[in-house]
N, C-alpha and C positions, 0 to 999 in steps of 0.2 A: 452713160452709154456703156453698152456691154458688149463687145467684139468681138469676133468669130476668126478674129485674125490668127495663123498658128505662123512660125518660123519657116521662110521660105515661101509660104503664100502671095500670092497676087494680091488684086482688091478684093479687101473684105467688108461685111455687110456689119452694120450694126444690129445685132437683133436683139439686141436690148433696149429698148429708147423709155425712160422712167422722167419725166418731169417733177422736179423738188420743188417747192416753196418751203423756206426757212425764214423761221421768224424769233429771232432770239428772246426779241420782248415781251414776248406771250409764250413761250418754250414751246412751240409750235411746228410740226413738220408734217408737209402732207404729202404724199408720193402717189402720184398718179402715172400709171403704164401705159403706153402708148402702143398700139400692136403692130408688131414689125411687118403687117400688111398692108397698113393702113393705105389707103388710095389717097393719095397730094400729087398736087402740079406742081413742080421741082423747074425753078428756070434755067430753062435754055436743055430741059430734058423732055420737058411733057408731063403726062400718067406715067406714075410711077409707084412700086411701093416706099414706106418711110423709111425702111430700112434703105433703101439704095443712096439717100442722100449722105452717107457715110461714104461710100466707093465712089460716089464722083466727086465730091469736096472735106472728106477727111472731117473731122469734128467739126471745125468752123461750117462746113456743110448743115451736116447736120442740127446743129443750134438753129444756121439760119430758116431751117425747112421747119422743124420743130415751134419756134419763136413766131414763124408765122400759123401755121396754124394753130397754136394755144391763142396766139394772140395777145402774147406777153411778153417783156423783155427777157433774157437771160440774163444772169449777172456772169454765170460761172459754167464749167462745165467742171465733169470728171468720167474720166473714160477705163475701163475696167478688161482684160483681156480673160481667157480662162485660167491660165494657169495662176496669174495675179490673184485672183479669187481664190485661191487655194491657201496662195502665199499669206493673204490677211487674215485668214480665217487661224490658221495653224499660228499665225502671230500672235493670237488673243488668246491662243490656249485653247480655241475651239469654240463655239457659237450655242445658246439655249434655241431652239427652236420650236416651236407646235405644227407639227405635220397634220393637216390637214386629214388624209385618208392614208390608210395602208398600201403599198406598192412597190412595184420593184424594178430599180432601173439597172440597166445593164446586169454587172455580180452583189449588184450593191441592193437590201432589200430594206426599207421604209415602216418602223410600223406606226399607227396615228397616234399623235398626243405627243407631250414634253419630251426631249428626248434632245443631248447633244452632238454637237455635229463637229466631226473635223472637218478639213478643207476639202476633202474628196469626196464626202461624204456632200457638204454644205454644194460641192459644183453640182453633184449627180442630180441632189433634191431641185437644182434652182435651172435644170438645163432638160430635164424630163416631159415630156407632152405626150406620150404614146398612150403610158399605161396612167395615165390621171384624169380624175375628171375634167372636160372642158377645152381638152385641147391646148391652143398653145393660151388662152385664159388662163386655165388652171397654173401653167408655167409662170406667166405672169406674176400669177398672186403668191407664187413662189418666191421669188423675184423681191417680191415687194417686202414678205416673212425677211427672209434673208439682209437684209438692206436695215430694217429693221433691228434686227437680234445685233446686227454689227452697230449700230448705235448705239443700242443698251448697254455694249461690254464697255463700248471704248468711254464712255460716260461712268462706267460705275469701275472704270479706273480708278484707286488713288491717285488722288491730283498734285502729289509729287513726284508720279509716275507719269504722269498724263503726257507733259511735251516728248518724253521716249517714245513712249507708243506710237502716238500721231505721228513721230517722224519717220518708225521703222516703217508704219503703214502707209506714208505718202511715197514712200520710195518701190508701190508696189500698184502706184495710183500714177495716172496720166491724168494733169490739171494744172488750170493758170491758178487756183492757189498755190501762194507759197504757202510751207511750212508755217511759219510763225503765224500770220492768219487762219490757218487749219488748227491751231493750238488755241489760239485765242476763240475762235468760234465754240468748240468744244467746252473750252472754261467757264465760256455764258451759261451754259447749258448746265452745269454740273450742279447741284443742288437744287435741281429746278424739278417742278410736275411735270415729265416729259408730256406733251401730250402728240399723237401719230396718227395722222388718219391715212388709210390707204382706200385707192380709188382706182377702177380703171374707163380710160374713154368709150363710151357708151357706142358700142359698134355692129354691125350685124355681118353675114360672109356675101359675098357679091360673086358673080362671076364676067367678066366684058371682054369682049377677044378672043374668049377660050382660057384668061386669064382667072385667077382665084384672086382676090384682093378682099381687104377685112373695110369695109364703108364704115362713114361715120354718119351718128343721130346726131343733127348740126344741132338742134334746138336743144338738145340734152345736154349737148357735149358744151354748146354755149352757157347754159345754167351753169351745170360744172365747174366751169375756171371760173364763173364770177361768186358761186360760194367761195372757191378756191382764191381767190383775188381777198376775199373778204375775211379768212382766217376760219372758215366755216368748216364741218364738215364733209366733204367734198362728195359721199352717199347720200348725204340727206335731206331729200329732195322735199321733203316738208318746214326744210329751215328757208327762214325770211330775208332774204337779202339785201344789206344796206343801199 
């Protein structure tokens, strides 16, 4: 979850909502974004966007809105603020990135291809939808780059470095892992073929009420989590499903 919360704010909206599957045994992660418009019946609200399930029930909210409709258990959550994102980014020394297109957010200007990021840099790229293709899509799969590039470092940590890291970084993460289970997950991983698929829920723009909401392609979106279910690529829709 990625938060829009600042110091002194009221309720804030999650407008990040990213579902992980983590599979140590096959070094396997697949990151599918969920759009913070997404139209879900939220109990005891109605219609509603997915982001809103963070402001009336806080993360546990949001799992349980999310959890239903993937349609799969959560094990874990982790919740991310903006500045926090700053804070791990600048932890690592700073992030490899592949920017997508050239662009320019706010003073801050983007050009495409490899290129690293510090933390101010990594928030601009990962929080931009004006000037990028696709709207908040394009954001997304921002989102999802980013998420990524921060797994690569903290993996190609020396691994007598590794439990520092993790802990400076957990202290800048909101999550029911503890520490020492974030260390040891990591440890699985370290020598391994990372392999990453990123995906996002197959959606189209709706408008009802006079309201703008991002709908979902249920038959797709259901394909989807069950490659996803199955360790599959979660784009490719010409794979076979156990």
């Amino acid at each position: 979850l990625g938060s829009d919360a600042r110091e002194g704010d009221g309720a804030s909206r999650a407008d990040v909502t990213m579902l992980c599957r983590i599979d140590p045994d096959t070094a396997t992660v697949d990151l599918v974004s969920i759009p913070r418009d997404t139209m879900v019946e939220i109990d005891g609200y109605g219609t509603q966007k997915i982001n809103a399930a963070y402001s009336f029930g806080g993360a546990a909210g949001a799992v349980e809105t999310v959890s239903q409709f993937a349609g799969v258990d959560i094990s874990h959550y982790a919740e991310v603020h903006f500045e926090e994102l700053e804070s791990v980014v600048d932890e690592l020394g700073g992030i490899w990135v592949n920017v997508p297109e050239a662009f320019q957010a706010g003073n801050i200007s983007f050009d495409a291809g490899e290129q690293k990021l510090n933390g101010e840099q990594a928030l601009a790229f990962a929080r931009e939808r004006h000037n990028v293709s696709g709207g908040d899509f394009g954001r997304a799969q921002a989102q999802r780059i980013i998420v990524q590039a921060i797994i690569k470092q903290v993996l190609n940590t020396p691994p007598a470095e590794l439990p520092s890291i993790v802990g400076k970084l957990a202290s800048s993460v909101s999550t029911d892992y503890s520490v020492t289970d974030l260390v040891s997950l990591a440890q699985t991983f370290q020598g391994k073929s990372l392999v990453m698929y990123s995906a996002v829920c197959p959606s189209y723009s709706l408008s009802r009420d006079g309201v703008s909401y991002v709908a979902t392609m249920f038959d797709e979106w259901r394909a989807m989590m069950q490659r996803v279910d199955a360790g599959l690529d979660p784009s490719d829709t010409e794979a076979s499903i156990p």
